[in-house]
N, C-alpha and C positions, 0 to 999 in steps of 0.2 A: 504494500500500500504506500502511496507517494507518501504520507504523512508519516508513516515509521522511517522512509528513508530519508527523509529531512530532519525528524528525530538525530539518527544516525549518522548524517553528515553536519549536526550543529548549524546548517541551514536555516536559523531561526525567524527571517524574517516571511521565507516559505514556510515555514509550518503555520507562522501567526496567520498567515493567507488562507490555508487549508483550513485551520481549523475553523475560523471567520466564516470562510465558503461553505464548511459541513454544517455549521450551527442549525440551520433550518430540516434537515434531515433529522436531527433527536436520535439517532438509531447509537444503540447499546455498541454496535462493534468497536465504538469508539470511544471506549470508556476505560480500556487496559492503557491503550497508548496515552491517553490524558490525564490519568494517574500515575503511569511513572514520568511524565512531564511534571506534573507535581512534585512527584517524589524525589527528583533527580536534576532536574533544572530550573534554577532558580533566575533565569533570563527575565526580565521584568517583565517585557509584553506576552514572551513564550506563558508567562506561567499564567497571567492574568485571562490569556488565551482558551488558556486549559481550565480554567476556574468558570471562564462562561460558556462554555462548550459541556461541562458537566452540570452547571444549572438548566440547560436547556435540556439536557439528555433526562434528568432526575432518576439515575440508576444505583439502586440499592447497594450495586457492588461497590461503588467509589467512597460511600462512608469512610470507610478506612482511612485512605488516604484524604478524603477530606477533612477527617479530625488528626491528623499528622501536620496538615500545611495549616490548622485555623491559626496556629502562633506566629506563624513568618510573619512579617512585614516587611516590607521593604521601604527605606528613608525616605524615596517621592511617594509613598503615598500618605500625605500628612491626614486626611480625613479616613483613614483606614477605609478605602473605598474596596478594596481587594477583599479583605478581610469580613467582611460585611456580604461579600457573595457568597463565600464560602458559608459564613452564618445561615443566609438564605436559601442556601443550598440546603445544608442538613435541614432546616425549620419545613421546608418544600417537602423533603423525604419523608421525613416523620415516621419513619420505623423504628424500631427499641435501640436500634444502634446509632439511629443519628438522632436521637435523643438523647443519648446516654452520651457523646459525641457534644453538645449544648451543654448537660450537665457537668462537664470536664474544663467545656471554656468557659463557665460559668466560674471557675477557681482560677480562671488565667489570671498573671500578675498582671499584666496589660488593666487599666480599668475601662481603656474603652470595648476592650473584646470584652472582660466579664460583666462588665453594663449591657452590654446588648444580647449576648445570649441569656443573659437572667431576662432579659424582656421577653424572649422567642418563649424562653419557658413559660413565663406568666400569661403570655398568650395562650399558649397550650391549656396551662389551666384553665384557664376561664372559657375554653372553647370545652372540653373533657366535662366542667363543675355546672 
């Protein structure tokens, strides 16, 4: 797939393109590759890339590595704009794992990441209560 081979050649302004271009498809194939995008490259727009390419997909399997990358941040983004999809990512999910995923960054030292997942939480409550 072009996309693991732009992975693989550090290609990154071609994957941003790909992934940009798959986004409207939503299809699950592309959820291993965008997780160790996640997980392995930390290129500002690659990963940012890979962060709304999995909001669009909303695939159970990415939990994981969506609660592995909620702590990254990166210096340019002073409104934790990244960090915030990834929140809405899991909050989207809403399986016991990316809830349990919320409750984790709800302890971050960060206070804007544990402000805003204690919010996705109390959402939940009050949708559940």
């Amino acid at each position: 797939m072009a996309l693991e081979e732009g992975v693989s050649a550090g290609n990154w302004g071609e994957v941003c393109g790909l992934i940009w271009t798959a986004q409207p498809l939503r299809s699950r194939k592309f959820t291993p590759i965008l997780c160790c995008i996640l997980d392995n490259h930390k290129n500002e727009f690659t990963f940012e890339a890979a962060v709304d390419g999995l909001m669009g997909i909303r695939d159970p399997s990415s939990v994981p590595a969506l609660v592995r990358a909620v702590e990254y941040h990166q210096d340019s983004d002073d409104g934790f704009h990244i960090n915030e999809k990834i929140l809405n990512t899991l909050f989207a999910i809403r399986n016991d794992e990316a809830i349990e995923g919320l409750r984790l960054a709800a302890q971050s030292r960060e206070p804007w990441i544990s402000n805003r997942a204690k919010s996705y939480l109390k959402s939940l409550d009050e949708r559940c209560g």
